[in-house]
N, C-alpha and C positions, 0 to 999 in steps of 0.2 A: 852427225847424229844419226844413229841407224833405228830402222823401222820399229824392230824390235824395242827398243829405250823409250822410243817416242810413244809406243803403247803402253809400255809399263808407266809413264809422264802421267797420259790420258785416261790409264784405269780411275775405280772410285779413288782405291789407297795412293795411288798419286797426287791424283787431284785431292785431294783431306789432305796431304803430308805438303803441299805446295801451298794450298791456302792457309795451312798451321803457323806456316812463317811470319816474322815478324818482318818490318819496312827493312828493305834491303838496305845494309852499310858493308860495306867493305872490310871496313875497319873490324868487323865481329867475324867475319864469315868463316873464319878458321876456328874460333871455341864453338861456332854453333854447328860447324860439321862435326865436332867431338862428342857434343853432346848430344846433336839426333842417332849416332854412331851406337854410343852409351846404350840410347832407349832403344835398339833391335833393331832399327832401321838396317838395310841392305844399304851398305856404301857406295854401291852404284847408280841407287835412285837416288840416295841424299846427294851424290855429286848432281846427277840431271835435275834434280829441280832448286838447287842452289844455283845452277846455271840460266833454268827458267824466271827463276826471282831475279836475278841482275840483270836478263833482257829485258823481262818487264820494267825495272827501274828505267830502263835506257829508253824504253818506247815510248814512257811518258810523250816524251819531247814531242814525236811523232801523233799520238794517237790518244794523248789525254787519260782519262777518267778511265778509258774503253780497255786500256793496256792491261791493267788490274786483271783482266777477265780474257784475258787472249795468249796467242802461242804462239814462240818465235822460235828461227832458227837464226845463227846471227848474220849471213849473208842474208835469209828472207828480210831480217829486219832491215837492214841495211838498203836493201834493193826497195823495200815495199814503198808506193805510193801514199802520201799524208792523205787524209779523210778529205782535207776539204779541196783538196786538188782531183781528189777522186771521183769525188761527186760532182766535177764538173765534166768528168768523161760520162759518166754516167748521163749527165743532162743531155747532153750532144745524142747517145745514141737513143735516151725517148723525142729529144724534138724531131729526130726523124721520123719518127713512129715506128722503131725495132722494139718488140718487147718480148726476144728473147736476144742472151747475147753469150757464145760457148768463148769462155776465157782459158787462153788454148797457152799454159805457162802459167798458172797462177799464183806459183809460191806460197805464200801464206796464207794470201785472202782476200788483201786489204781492196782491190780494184772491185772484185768480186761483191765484198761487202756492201761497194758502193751502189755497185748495181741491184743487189736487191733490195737495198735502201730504197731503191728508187722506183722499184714496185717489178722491176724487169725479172720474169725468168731466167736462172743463170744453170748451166752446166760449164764446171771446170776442172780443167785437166792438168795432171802434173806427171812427167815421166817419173821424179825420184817418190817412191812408198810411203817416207817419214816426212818429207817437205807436205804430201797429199793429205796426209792422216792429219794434220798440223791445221790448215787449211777446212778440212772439214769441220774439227773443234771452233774455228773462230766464224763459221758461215750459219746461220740460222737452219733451221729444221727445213726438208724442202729444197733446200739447193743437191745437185749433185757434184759429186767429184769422182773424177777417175784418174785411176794411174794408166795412164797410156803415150804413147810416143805421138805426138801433136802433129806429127805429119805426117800421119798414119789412120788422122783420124778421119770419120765422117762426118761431113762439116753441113750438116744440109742448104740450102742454096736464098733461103729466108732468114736466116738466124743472122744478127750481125757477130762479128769475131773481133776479140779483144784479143792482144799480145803481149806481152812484157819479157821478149827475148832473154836468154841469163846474159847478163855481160860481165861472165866473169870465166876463169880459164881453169877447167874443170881438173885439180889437180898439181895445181901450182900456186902456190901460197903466196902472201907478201912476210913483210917483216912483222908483223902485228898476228901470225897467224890465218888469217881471212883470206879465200881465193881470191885470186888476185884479179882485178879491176881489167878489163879492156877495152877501148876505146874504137874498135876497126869494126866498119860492118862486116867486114867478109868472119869477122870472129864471132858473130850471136849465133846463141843455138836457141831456136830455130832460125835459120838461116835467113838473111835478107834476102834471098830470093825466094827463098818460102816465103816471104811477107808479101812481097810485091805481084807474084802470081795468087795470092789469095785478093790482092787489093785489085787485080787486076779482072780478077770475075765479077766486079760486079756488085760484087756483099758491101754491105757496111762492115769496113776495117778500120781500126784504129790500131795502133801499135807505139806504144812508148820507146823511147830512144834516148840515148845520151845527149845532154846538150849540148856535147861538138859534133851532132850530125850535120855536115855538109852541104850550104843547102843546094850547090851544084848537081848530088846523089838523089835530088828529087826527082820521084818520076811524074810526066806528062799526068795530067789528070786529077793529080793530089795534091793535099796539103800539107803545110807545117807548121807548128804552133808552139812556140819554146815560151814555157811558164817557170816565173819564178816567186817564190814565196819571202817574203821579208826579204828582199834584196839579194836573195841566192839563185842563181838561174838552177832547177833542178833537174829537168826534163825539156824532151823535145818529142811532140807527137807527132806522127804522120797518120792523117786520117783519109781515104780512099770513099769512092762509091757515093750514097747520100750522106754521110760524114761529113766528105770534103767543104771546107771552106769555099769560097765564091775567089778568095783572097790567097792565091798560093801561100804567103809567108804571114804570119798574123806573130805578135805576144802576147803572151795572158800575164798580167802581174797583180799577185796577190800584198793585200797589205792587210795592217792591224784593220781598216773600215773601208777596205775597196777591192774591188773583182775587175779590173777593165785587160778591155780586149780591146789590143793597138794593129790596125793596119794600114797602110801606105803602097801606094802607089806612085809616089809622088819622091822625087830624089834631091834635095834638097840644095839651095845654093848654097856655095860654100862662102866663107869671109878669106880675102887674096890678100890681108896684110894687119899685123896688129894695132896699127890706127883705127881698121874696121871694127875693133872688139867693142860692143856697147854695155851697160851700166853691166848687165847679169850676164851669168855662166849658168848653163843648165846643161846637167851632166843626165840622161838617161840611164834607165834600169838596165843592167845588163840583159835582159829579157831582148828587150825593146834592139838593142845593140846585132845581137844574135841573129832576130829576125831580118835584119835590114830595112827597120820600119821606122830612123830617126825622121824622114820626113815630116810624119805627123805629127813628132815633138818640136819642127820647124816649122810646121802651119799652127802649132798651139800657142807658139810664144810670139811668132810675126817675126822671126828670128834668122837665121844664116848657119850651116853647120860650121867648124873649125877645119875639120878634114874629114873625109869618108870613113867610114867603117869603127869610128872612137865614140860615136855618141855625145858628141858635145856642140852646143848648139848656143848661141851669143845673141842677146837681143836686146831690148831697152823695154820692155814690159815684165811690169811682176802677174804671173800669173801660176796660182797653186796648180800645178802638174802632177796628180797619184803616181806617176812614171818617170818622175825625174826629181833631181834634188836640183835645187836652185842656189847658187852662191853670188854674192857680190864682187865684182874684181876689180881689187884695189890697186894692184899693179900688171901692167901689161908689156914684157920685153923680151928682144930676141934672147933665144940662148946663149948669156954670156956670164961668166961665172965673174968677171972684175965689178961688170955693172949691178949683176944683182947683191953683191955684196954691198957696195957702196948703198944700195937703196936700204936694203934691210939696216944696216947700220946705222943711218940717217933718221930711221922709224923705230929703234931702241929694239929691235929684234934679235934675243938669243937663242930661242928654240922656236925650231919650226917640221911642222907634221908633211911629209914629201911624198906627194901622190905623183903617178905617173901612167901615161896611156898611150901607145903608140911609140915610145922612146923604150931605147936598152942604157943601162947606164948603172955606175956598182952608186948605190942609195948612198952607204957608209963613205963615199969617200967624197961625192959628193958636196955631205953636209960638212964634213971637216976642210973643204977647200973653201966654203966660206966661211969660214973665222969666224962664228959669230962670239957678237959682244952685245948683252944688253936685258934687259926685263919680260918685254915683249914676244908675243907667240904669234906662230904665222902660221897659215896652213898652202904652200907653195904645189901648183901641177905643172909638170914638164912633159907638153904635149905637140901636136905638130900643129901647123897650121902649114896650108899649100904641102913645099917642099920642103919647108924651114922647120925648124925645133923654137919651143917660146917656150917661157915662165911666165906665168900667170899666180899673183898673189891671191888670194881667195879667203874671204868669209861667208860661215854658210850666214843665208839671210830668210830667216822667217818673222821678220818684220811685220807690223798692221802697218807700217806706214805708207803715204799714198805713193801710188804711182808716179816714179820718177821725171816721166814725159812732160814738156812743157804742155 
C-alpha cells in the first residue's frame, strides 16, 4: 500500500466513502464494488477501502470495539501488539518513572497507543510513509510521528526506547501473499545489534521479539519475558536498563481473569520412573515452558517435573494453577504399542484424542496400530520421562472434589 493510496484512505471523501460501508461479508464484496463503481466512485479507492473494511473485520479479534475506528496495513495488522498485552509494556516503562518513550518501528500504532494510554509522552518513528501516515490516523492528537530511518535517529539519552523490529523479509512473499515471516535475529530490521547497543547505554529499552528468541542470545544485564494470551505464546520481550527484570527469564500469561507473572529460579526434580507418576498431570502454559520457569509450577503443586524442558509436572495435590491445565491420569505405561492397546480395549475405548510433547512419531499411524474397538474416548500423551518415552492416559480434571491425599 503506497503513500499516495493511504492518503487518498485518510482524506474527508475516504474516510465518508469507508465509514458508508456496511458490516463487512465476503460473500457481498463483489456487487458492492459494482455498485460503489456505478455511483462515480474512483475504482482505486473503492478497492482500498474495501480492503480497509476487511482488515477491520479481522482486527476485531485483536483490538475490539477500537478496530471500527483504526487503520491497518495487513502485515501491520498481523505484527501489531493486542491492547491488553500493550498496556502491560506500557506499565513497566511508567513504574520506572520514564514519561517519555520514542517508539522507534512503530507500524500502525498499537504499542504506541498504549503508551499514551498510559499518560506517557510518545514520539514515533516509521521509515515506510504509508505504514507512518496509518499510525498517525490511529494515535490521539499530540503524539508525533516521523518517517525517519531509526538508526539514524536522535535518541536523547532520558527518553526510554520501545522496538518492534519487522520480522519479516522485505520483498519476499509467502503463499498467502504476505511478506514473509522470519525467525533469525541477524534478520530484523532494526538490527539486533542495533537493539542491544541501545540496551547497552543505559536507557530504558524494551523491544519485542519472536517467541523463539533463544534464551542463550540474552545479553548480560537484561531480561526476557515470553507472554502468552489465551494459551498462545505470542511474543518474547527483552527489556534492558531500568526495565530490566531482577529475574532474567520471567512468563506473563494472560487469561479470560488473570495477568500472572511466573519466575523461577529454582530447577525442578525430575520423577526417574513411571511408578513415580502421582494422582495429577499438570501440563504448563507454553509461556511458562519457553521461559524455563516450570520450577515454579513444581513449587505450586509440591510436584516433580516428567522431563526438562516439556512443562510437565506430576503431583498428588489439586491445586487451580492460572498457568497450567491440570489432568487426572488414569493410566500410566512405557511406550508400548501391544500393552497400551490391550488396556484401552479392556476400558471399552474407540477413539481417542493424541497429544504429544517431546516425542517424533507419525499421529496417523499410530492410532491405526492400535486397533481400537469400543464406545469409549480417551485423551492419551506420548511424552518422555528420564530417557524413556510413556503413555499416559489423561482426563482433564476440574473437579470441586476434595483433595485426593490421605
Amino acid at each position: 500500500m503506497d503513500a499516495f493510496l493511504v492518503e487518498r484512505i485518510l482524506s474527508d471523501d475516504g474516510r465518508s466513502l469507508l465509514d458508508s460501508l456496511p458490516s463487512y461479508d465476503p460473500a457481498s464484496v463483489m456487487a458492492l464494488t459494482t455498485r460503489l463503481r456505478a455511483q462515480g466512485h474512483d475504482p482505486e479507492l473503492v478497492s482500498a477501502v474495501l480492503t480497509q473494511s476487511a482488515l477491520r473485520h479481522r482486527a476485531v479479534e485483536k483490538f475490539g470495539p477500537d478496530a471500527a475506528r483504526m487503520f491497518f496495513t495487513p502485515d501491520g495488522l498481523e505484527q501489531a501488539t493486542r491492547p491488553r498485552i500493550a498496556d502491560g509494556h506500557a506499565a513497566r516503562f511508567a513504574a520506572a518513572g520514564v514519561n517519555h518513550v520514542y517508539d522507534l518501528g512503530c507500524g500502525i500504532g498499537s504499542d504506541a497507543r498504549a503508551f499514551a494510554r498510559a499518560g506517557l509522552a510518545v514520539h514515533a518513528f516509521d521509515l515506510d510513509p504509508a505504514t507512518a501516515a496509518i499510525a498517525r490516523a490511529n494515535l490521539p492528537g499530540g503524539t508525533t510521528v516521523s518517517v525517519e530511518d531509526v538508526t539514524t535517529a536522535d535518541v536523547p539519552s532520558h527518553v526510554g526506547v520501545w522496538l518492534d523490529p519487522a520480522r519479516r523479509t522485505s520483498g519476499v512473499a509467502d503463499i498467502t501473499g504476505r511478506t514473509r515471516r522470519t525467525f533469525r535475529l541477524e534478520d530484523l530490521l532494526p538490527s539486533w545489534n542495533f537493539v542491544t547497543a541501545l540496551g547497552a547505554s543505559g536507557r530504558a529499552v524494551g523491544a519485542k521479539l519472536s517467541p523463539s528468541f533463544p534464551r542463550s542470545a540474552l545479553p548480560d544485564g537484561a531480561s526476557a519475558q515470553w507472554t502468552s494470551l489465551g494459551g498462545e505464546v505470542l511474543e518474547c520481550c527483552v527489556w534492558f536498563g531500568p526495565v530490566a527484570d531482577d529475574s532474567r527469564f520471567t512468563a506473563r500469561v494472560l487469561t479470560a481473569t488473570d495477568d500472572v507473572v511466573i519466575r523461577s529460579e529454582h530447577i525442578a526434580a525430575e520423577t526417574d520412573s513411571v511408578d513415580g507418576l502421582a494422582a495429577f498431570l499438570y501440563e504448563a502454559d507454553r509461556a511458562v515452558v519457553r521461559a524455563g520457569v516450570t520450577g515454579a509450577l513444581a513449587d505450586a503443586v509440591d510436584g516433580t517435573e516428567l522431563a526438562p524442558g516439556l512443562g510437565h509436572v506430576t503431583g498428588d495435590v489439586r491445586v487451580d494453577v492460572p498457568y497450567a491445565r491440570r489432568y487426572r491420569v488414569r493410566q500410566a505405561v512405557p511406550f508400548n504399542i501391544k500393552n497400551l492397546r490391550a488396556w484401552l480395549r479392556s476400558n471399552d475405548i474407540g477413539r481417542v484424542t493424541v497429544k504429544k510433547r517431546g516425542v517424533r512419531f507419525d499421529d496417523a499411524r499410530f492410532v491405526r496400530d492400535l486397533k481400537l474397538k469400543g464406545d469409549a474416548s480417551a485423551l492419551i500423551l506420548v511424552t518422555r520421562l528420564a530417557q524413556s518415552q510413556i503413555v499416559l492416559v489423561l482426563e482433564p480434571d476440574d473437579s470441586d472434589e476434595p483433595d485426593p491425599r490421605p
